[in-house]
N, C-alpha and C positions, 0 to 999 in steps of 0.2 A: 607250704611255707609262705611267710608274711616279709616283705621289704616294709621299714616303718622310715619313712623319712620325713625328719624333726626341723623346721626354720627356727631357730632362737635367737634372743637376744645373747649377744655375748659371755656379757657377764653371770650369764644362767650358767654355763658350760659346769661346774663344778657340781652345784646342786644337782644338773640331770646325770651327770655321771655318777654320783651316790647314790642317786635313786634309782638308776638302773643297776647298779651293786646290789640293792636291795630284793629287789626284784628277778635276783638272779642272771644278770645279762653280762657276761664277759665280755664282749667285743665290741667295740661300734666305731665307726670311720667319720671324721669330724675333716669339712670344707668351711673354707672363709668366703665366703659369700657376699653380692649385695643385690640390694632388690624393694621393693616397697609395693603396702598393699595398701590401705586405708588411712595409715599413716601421712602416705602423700610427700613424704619429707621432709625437710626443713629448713631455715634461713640461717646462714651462721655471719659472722662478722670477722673478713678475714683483713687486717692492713690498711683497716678502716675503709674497703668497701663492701659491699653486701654483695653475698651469692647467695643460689637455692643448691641442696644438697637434695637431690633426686633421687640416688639408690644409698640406703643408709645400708650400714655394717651388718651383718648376720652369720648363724652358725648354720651349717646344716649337719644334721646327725644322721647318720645311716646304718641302720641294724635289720641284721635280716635275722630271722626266729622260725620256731615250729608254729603252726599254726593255733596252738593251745598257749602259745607265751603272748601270742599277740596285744591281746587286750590289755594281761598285763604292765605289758610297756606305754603301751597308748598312755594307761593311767598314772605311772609312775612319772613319764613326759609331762604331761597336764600338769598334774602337782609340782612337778621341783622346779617349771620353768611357768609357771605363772605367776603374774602380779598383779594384775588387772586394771593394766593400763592397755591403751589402744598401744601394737606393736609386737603384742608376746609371741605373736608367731600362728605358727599351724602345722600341722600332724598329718601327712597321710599315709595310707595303708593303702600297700599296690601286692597281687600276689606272684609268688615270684613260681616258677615254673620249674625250674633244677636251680642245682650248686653241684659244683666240684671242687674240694679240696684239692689244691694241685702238688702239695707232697705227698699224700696218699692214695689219690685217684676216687676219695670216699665220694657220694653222690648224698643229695636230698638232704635230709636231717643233719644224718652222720656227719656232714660235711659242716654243717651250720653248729653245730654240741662242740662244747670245750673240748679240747683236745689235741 
């Protein structure tokens, strides 16, 4: 089994949840996040004095899968949550080791399959 954990821009939230629809993925656990990578931040203009905004807004998405979905989710991720500007985010794939469904007791897979 694959943990895919997705950084996005907020406003993607919609598009990657279609695209993981499409893809076949019923579940995934979405956190409000913040954080900065290359991005670096930004300046905003608050009551007419200037700050720097250091950890901007983000989604993080968390879907755990079979080891044969993994890829693709990766893909489906890329696609609905790109625009290709600096900020879109990043994708990683960590492997997860069990699961247990805790109303069934189900392990591995079983546990991670609709149901």
């Amino acid at each position: 089994m694959k943990k895919i954990e997705a950084i996005i821009k907020p406003f993607k939230l919609d598009e990657a949840k279609e695209g993981l629809a499409k893809a076949g993925i019923q579940g995934l656990t979405v956190s409000e996040v913040k954080g900065f990578g290359r991005q670096k931040g930004h300046t905003e203009l608050y009551r007419g004095a200037e700050y720097v905004v250091d950890f901007l807004p983000k989604l993080k998405l968390e879907i755990v899968v079979s080891d044969d979905q993994a890829e693709k989710v990766v893909l489906a991720l890329q696609k609905s949550c790109q625009t290709g500007k600096i900020g879109d985010g990043k994708i990683f794939v960590l492997p997860v080791e069990d699961a247990v469904r805790i109303r069934t007791g189900e392990h591995g897979d079983a546990a991670v399959d609709a149901g």
